[in-house]
DRENGU-817202 format. One record per residue (C-alpha): x, y, z. Coordinates in Angstrom, 1 decimal. Example, Ala and Ser with C-alpha at 12.3 -4.5 7.8 and 13.67 -1.06 7.14 Angstrom:
// residues 2
12.3,-4.5,7.8
13.7,-1.1,7.1
//
This chain:
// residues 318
168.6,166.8,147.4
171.4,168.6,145.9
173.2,169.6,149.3
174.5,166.8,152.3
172.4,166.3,155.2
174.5,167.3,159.0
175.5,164.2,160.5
177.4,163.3,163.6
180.2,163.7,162.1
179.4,167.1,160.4
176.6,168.5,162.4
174.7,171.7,162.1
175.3,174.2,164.2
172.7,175.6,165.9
173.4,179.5,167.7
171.6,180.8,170.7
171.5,182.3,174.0
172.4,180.8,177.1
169.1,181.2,179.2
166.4,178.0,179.7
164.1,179.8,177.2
166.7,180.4,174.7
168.1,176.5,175.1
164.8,175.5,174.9
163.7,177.2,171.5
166.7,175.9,170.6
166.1,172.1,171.0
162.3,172.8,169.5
164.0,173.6,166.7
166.3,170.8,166.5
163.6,168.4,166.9
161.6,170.0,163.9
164.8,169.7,161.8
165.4,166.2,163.3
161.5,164.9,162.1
161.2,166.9,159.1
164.6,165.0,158.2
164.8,161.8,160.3
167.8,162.7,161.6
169.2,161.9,165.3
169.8,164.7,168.0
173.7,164.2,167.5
173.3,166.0,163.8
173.1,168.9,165.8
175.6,170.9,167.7
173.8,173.6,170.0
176.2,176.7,170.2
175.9,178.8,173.4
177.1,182.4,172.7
177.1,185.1,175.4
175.1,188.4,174.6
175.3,191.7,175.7
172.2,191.0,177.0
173.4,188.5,178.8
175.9,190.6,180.9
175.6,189.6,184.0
177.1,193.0,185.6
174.4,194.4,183.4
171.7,192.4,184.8
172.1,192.8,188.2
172.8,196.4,188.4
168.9,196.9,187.0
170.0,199.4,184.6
167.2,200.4,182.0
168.1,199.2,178.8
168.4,202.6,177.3
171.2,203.2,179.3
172.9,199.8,178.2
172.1,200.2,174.0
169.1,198.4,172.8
169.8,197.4,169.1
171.3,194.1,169.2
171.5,193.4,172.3
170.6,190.0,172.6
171.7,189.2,169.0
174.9,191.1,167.7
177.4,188.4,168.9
175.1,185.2,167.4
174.9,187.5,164.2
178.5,188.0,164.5
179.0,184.0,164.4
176.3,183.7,162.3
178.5,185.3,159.7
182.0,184.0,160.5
180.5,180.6,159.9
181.4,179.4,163.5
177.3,178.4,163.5
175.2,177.2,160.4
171.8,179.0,161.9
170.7,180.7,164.4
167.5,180.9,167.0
165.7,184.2,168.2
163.1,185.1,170.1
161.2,187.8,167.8
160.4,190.2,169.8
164.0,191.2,170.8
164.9,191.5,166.7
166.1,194.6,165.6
164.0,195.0,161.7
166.9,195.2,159.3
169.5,192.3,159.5
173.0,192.5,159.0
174.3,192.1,155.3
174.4,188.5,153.9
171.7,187.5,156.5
168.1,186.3,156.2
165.4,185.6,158.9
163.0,183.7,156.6
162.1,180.9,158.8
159.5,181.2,161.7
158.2,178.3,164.0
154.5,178.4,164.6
154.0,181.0,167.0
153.0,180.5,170.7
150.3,182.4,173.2
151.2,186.0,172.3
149.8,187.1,175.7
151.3,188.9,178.6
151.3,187.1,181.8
150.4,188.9,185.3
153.0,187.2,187.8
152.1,187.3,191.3
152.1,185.5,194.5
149.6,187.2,196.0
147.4,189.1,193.6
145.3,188.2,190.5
145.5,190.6,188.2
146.7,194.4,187.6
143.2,195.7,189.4
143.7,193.4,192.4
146.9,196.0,193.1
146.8,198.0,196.2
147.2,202.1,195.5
150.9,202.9,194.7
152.0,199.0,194.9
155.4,198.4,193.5
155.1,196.6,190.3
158.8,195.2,188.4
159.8,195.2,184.7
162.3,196.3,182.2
160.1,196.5,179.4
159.0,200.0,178.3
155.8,198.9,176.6
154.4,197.1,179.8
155.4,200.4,181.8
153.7,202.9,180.1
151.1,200.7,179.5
150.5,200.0,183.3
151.1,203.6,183.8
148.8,204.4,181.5
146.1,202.6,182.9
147.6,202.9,186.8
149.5,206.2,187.8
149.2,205.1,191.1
151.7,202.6,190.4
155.8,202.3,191.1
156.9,200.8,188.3
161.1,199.4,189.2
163.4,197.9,187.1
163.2,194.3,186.5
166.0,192.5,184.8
166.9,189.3,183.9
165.6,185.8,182.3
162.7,184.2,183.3
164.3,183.0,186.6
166.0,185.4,188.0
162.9,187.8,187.9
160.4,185.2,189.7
163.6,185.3,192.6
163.4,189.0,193.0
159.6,188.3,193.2
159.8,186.0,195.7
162.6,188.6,197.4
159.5,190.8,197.8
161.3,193.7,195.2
157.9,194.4,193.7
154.2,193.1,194.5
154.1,191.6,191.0
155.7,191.6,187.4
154.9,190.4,183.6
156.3,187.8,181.9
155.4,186.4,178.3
152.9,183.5,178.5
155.1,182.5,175.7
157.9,181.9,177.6
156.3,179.9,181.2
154.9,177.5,178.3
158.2,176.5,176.7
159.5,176.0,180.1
156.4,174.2,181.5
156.3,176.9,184.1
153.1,175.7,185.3
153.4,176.2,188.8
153.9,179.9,188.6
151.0,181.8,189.8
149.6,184.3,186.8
147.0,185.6,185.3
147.2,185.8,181.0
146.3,188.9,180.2
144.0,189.4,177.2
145.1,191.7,173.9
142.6,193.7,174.6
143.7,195.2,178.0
147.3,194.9,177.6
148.3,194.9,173.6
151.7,192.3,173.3
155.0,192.9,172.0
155.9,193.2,168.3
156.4,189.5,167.2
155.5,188.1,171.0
155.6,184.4,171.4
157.1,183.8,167.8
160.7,182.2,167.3
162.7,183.2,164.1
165.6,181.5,162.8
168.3,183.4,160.8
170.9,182.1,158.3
173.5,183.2,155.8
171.6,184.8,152.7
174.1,181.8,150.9
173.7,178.8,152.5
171.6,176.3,150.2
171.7,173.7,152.5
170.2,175.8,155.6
167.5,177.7,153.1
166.4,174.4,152.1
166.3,172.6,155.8
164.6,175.5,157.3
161.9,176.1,154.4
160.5,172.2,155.6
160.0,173.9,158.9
158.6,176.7,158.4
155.1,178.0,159.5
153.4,180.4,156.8
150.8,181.5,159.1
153.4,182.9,161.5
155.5,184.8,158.7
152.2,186.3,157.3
152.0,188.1,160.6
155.0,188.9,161.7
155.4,190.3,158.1
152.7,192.6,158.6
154.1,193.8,162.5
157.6,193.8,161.5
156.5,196.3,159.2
154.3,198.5,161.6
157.6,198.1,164.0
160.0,199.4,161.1
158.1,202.6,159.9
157.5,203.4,163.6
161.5,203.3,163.8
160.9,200.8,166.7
163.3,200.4,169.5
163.7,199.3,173.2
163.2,202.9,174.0
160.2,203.6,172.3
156.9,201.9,173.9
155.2,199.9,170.9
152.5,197.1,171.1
151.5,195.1,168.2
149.6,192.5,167.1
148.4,190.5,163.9
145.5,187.7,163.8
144.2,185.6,160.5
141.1,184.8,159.7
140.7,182.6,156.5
141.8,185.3,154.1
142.2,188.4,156.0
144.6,190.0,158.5
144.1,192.3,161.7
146.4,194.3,162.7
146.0,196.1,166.2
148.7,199.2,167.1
149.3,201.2,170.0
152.2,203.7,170.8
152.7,205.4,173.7
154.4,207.9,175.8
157.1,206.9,177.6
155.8,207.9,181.4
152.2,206.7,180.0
150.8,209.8,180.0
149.0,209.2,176.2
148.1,206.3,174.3
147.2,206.5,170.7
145.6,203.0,168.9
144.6,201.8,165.9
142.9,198.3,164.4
142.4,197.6,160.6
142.0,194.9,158.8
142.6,193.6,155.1
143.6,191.1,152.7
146.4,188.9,154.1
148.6,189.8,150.7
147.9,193.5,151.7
149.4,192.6,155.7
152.7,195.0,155.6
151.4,197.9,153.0
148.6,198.0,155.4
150.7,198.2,158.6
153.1,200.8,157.2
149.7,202.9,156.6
148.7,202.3,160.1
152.6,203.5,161.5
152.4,206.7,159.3
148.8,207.8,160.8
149.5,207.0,164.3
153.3,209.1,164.1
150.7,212.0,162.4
148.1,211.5,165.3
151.3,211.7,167.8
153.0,213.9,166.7
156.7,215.1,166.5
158.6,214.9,170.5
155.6,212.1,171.1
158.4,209.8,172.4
160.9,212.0,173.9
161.4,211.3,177.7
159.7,213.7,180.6
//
């Protein structure tokens, strides 16, 4: 190899969040790089860097994300390290990347890609049909509200913030009757005792990217490309490829209720879209399929006819 392995002495520096998720997608990927290189734990330095996101002031006074800034908000400040060299990579969840990176960044590297399904999280109920007429339900997550909505006007949808923790506390505070978490997430944290329900793609449609972990770099570092290309998982990048690029043309934000979601199949590639309205008034999907190759031309096609079908003020608030 033409570039020096981290080593205890020099270690690579690995960005991320603060949260138990975040930590632990963090040490997955420091175990991938430690196999794929036979190198100890101590050739990594884990970086904990404080989001917006992560604002606690922010968190606990429930304000909806559009009121806070969505773009970047759980990533400017490890993007910002990223590229003042205090960290040598850094680890995302997917589906809270903005599409375009900041200049002399890549995200080329994906892990392979967890359960992409939503999880229904209840003490006391099994599933979204099981809730009584005009039950509270809690999230922060504009797709899962106007999804619910969609399917359960009845419902009082309140503002759910926080990590994985701190929204199964309100739960058991009684705040709401239930909420939704990603079956993503209670897996990397071995979650096992908490009572849900997965909820299948086909009545609830995930998250752009849901259950997949990215890992960015500088566009120049040799020695990261290289490490990170041993540990990366094709079949994940040919689908987040293709909803990245159903996410982009849509313009895809925190404010705009989007659900995606790609599948293989030997050679071809399914892509299922939905967009809605914000209140959940209106729901407009699509499903195609085509050669893997074809994955993001064939999701930009998809974005373009469901903006036609909604037309323009389709995502404006009520």
């Amino acid at each position: 190899m033409s570039y020096d392995l981290p080593s205890p002495t020099a270690p690579l520096k690995i960005g991320t969040r603060g949260s138990p998720l975040a930590l632990a997608q963090a040490y997955e990927t420091r175990a991938r790089l430690g196999a794929a290189f036979d190198l100890p734990e101590d050739a990594f330095e884990i970086v904990v860097i404080k989001t917006t996101g992560d604002d606690r002031t922010l968190i606990d006074a429930d304000r909806p994300l559009k009121e806070i800034g969505n773009k970047g908000l759980f990533t400017k400040e490890i993007e910002e390290a990223l590229l003042d060299a205090r960290i040598d990579i850094a680890v995302h969840s997917m589906k809270d990347m903005p599409v375009a990176q900041p200049d002399g960044l890549l995200l080329d590297c994906y892990l392979p890609r967890e359960d992409v399904r939503d999880a229904f999280v209840s003490p006391t109920h099994q599933g979204i049909a099981d809730l009584d007429q005009g039950a509270v339900v809690g999230t922060s997550s504009l797709r899962r509200k106007a999804q619910l909505l969609n399917r359960r006007p009845d419902l009082q949808v309140v503002e759910f913030r926080g990590n994985v923790q701190t929204r199964l506390k309100k739960l058991d505070d009684g705040v709401a009757s239930c909420t939704f978490l990603a079956m993503a997430g209670l897996n990397r944290l071995s979650m096992d005792d908490v009572p849900k329900t997965a909820i299948a793609p086909e009545d609830m449609l995930p998250a752009v990217a849901q259950g997949a972990i990215g890992i960015e770099r500088r566009a120049a570092d040799s020695r990261a490309a290289a490490m990170l290309e041993a540990i990366h998982d094709t079949p994940t990048g040919q689908r987040l490829a293709a909803e990245r690029a159903f996410l982009a043309t849509l313009d895809g934000s925190c404010e705009t209720p989007i659900a995606g979601l790609a599948e293989l199949d030997d050679g071809t590639l399914r892509l299922r879209g939905e967009v809605l309205r914000p209140d959940g008034s209106e729901s407009i999907t699509d499903d195609r399929s085509g050669p893997i190759t074809d994955g993001p031309a064939l999701a930009v096609d998809m974005a373009r006819d469901l903006l036609a079908r909604a037309g323009e003020g389709f995502f404006d608030w009520r």
